[in-house]
C-alpha positions in Angstrom: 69.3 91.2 95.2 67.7 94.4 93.8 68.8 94.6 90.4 67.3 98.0 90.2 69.0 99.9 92.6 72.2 97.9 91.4 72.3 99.5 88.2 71.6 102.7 89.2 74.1 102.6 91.7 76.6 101.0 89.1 75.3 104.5 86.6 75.2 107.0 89.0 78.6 106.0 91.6 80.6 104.0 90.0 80.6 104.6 86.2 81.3 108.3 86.5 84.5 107.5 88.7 86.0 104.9 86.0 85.0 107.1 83.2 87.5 109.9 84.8 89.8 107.1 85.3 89.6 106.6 81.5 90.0 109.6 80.5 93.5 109.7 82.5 94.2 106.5 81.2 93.1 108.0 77.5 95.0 110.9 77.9 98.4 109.3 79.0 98.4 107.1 75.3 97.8 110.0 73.7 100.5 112.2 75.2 102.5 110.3 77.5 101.8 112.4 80.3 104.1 112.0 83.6 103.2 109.5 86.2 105.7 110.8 88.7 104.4 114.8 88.4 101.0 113.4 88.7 101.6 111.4 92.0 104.1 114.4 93.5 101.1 117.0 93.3 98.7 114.4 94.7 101.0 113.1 97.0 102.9 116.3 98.4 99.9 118.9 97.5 96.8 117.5 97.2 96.3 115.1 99.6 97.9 117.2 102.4 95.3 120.1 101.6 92.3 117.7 101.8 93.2 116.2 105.3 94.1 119.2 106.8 91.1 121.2 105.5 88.6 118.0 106.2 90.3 117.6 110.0 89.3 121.0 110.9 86.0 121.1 109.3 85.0 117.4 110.4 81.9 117.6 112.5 82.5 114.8 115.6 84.6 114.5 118.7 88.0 113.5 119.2 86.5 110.4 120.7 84.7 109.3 117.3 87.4 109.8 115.4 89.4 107.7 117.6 87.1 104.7 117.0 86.8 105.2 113.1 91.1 104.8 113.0 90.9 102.0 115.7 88.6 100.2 113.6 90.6 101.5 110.0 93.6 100.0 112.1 92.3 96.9 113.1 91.1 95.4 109.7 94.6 96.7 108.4 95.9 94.4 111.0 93.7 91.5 111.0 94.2 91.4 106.6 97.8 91.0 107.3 97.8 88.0 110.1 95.4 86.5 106.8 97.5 87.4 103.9 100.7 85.9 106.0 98.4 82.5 106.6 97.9 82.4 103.1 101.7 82.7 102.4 102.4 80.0 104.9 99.9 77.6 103.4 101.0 78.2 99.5 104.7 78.1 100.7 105.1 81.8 98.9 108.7 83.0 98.6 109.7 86.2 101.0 109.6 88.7 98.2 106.1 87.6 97.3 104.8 87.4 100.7 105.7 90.9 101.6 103.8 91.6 97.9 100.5 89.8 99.4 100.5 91.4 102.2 101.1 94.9 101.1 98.4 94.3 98.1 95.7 93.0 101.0 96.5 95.5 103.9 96.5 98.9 102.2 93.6 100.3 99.8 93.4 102.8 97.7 91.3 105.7 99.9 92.7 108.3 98.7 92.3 108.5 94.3 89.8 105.9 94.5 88.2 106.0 98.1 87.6 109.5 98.3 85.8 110.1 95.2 83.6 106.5 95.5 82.4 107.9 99.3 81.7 111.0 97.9 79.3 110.6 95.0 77.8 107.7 97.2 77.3 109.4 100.7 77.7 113.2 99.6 80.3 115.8 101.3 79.3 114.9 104.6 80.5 111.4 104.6 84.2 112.9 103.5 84.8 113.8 107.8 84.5 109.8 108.2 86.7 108.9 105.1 89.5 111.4 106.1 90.3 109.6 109.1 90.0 106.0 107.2 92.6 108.5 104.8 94.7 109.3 107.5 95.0 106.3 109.2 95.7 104.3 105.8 98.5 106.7 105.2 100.3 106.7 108.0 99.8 103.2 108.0 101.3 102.5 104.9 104.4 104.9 104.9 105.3 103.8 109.2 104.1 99.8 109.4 104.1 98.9 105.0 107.7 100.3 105.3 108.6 98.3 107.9 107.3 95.4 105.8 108.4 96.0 102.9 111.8 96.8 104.3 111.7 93.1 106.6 114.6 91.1 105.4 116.2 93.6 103.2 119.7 93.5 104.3 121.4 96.5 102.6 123.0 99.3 104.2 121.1 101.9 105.3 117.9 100.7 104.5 116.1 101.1 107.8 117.4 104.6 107.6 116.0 104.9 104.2 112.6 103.9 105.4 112.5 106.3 108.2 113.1 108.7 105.8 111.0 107.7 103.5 108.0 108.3 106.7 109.2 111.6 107.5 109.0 113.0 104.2 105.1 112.2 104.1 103.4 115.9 104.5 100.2 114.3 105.2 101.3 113.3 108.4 102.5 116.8 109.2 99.1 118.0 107.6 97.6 115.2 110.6 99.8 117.0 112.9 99.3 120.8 111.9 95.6 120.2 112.1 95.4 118.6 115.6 97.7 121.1 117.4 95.4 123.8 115.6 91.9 122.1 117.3 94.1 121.9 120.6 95.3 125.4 120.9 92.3 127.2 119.2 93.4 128.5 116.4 90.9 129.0 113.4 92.7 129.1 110.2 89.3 129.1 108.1 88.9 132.6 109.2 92.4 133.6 107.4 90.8 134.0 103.5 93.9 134.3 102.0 94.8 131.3 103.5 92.2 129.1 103.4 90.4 129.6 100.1 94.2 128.5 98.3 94.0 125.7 101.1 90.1 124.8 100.3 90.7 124.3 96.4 93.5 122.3 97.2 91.3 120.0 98.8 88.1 120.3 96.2 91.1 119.3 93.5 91.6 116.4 94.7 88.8 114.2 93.7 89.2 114.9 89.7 93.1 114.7 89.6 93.4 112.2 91.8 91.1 109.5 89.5 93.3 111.3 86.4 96.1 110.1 88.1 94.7 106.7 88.6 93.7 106.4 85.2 97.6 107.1 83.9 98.8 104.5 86.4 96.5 101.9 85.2 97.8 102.7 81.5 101.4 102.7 82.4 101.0 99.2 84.3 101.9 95.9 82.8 100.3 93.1 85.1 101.4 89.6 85.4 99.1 86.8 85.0 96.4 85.8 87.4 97.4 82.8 89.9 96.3 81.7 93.1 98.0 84.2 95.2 96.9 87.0 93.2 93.4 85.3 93.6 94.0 85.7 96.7 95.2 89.0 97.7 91.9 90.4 95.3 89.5 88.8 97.6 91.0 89.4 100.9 91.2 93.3 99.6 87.9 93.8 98.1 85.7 91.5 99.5 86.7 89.8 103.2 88.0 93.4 103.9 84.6 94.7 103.9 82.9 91.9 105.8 85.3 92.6 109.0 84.7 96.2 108.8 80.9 95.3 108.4 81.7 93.3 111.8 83.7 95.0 114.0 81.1 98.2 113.5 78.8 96.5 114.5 80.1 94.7 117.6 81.4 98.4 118.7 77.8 99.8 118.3 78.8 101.8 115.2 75.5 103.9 113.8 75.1 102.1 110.0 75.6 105.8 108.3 79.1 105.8 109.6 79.4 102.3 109.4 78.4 102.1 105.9 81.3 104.5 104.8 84.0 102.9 106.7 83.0 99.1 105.1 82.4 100.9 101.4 86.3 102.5 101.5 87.7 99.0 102.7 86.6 97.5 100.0 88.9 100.0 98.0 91.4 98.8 96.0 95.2 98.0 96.7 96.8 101.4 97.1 99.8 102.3 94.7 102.1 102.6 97.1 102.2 99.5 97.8 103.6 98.7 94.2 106.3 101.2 94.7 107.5 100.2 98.7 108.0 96.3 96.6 110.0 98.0 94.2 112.2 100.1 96.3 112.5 97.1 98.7 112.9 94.3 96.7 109.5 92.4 96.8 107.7 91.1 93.8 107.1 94.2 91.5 105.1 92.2 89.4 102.7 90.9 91.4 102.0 94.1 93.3 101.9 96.1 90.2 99.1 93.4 88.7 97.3 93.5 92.3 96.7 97.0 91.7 95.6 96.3 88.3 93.2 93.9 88.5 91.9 95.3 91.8 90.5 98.6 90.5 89.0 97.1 87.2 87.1 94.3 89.7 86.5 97.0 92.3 83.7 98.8 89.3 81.5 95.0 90.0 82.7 94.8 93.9 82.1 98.3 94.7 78.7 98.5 93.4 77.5 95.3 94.9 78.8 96.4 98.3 77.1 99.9 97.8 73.9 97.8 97.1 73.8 96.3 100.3 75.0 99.0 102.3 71.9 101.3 100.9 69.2 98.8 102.0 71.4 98.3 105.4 71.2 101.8 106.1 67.3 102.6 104.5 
């Protein structure tokens, strides 16, 4: 272990990230500032700006960024056949289940991932981490909803969920950028276009670890137990290892690979809290996955960014 390079990593990455995080979380006990505004402007402004300016600025083929949401997919998919093994072993009521599943399958790569990848790889590594974005996004609000929304029961609530998928504008942002590359089009020659479009997208590192830092504040986690053990390591630490795995068996180069296996160790995405709530899974123990994930991922994160820089020297 090189304890050096450790703490420099843990000064120069990862402290400047929770130190914005706590100044959201600061700010919010001061003033009481409003979660839901926060997550709209990330959520229907922010985040849709990024990925569509990133997707039409990302240097690679349609072909590599294929693999990098094959792969994003595949450990998605591969941490919930193991979260559902878990619930089968420890005999995990339905609403909890879909909870540990949720909590392991989707990270946070959007306030959390984005900014880590950035101040660890620079700019460039941001046309990988869109597509780990993407893919996580349209994961979560097509295949999370669908779990979340397994054994519901009331009326209307497939209908809801569908809804719920449409109304995401980063996958019309996915959409708008791809039929742009297809037919030619060049919006980054419009200015008056894509300078508004281009701040948008430099915004969203700062407000979106603001943001984070007022949902950490605002959250009330429940008690740590085995599950929760559970869902933590599958999300910040086996996560990781299959990305690390499935790179390398697909002949991933290790600069590319090191940013996919950094962002899977991100932790459990917010939405996942909110899809239990709406659907009636444990609230609880997704809010406290989310919790306890981001203040572990400050140690996991840096020992993963460790490796990965004397992988890749």
């Amino acid at each position: 272990m090189n304890l050096p390079l450790f703490f420099q990593i843990l000064i120069d990455v990862c402290l400047p990230l929770f130190a914005v995080v706590g100044v959201g979380w600061f700010m919010d006990r001061r003033f009481g500032l409003n979660l839901e505004t926060l997550v709209k402007v990330n959520l229907y402004l922010l985040v849709p700006g990024f990925v569509f300016v990133r997707l039409l600025t990302a240097p690679m083929s349609g072909a590599e960024a294929g693999r990098i949401m094959g792969v994003s997919l595949g450990v998605i998919l591969l941490s919930g056949v193991l979260a559902f093994t878990i619930c089968r072993f420890l005999a995990l009521k339905p609403g909890s289940s879909k909870a540990l599943a949720l909590a392991s399958m989707f990270g946070n790569c959007g306030n959390f991932g984005l900014p880590l990848v950035t101040l660890a790889f620079g700019q460039a590594a941001a046309s990988v981490q869109v597509y780990v974005l993407v893919t996580m996004n349209i994961s979560t609000f097509t295949m999370g909803l669908l779990l979340a929304n397994a054994g519901d029961g009331r009326p209307g609530s497939h209908w809801r969920a569908l809804m719920s998928t449409m109304r995401q504008p980063a996958i019309y942002a996915v959409l708008t950028a791809g039929l742009c590359k297809w037919i030619g089009l060049h919006p980054e020659t419009i200015s008056w276009l894509w300078n508004p479009l281009n701040m948008m997208a430099d915004a969203l590192v700062g407000i979106a670890l603001l943001t984070l830092g007022v949902q950490l504040s605002k959250t009330k986690p429940a008690p740590v137990k085995l599950p929760l053990i559970s869902a933590l390591t599958l999300r910040l630490l086996i996560a990781p290892l299959m990305t690390w795995g499935i790179t390398s068996l697909l002949g991933f180069d290790r600069a590319t690979a090191a940013v996919m296996i950094l962002t899977s160790g991100a932790p459990t995405a917010v939405n996942t809290a909110l899809l239990a709530h709406e659907f009636g899974g444990d609230t609880s123990f997704a809010t406290a996955s989310v919790y306890y994930s981001t203040l572990l991922s400050l140690l996991t994160t840096t020992l993963t960014l460790t490796v990965l820089r004397v992988w890749i020297a």
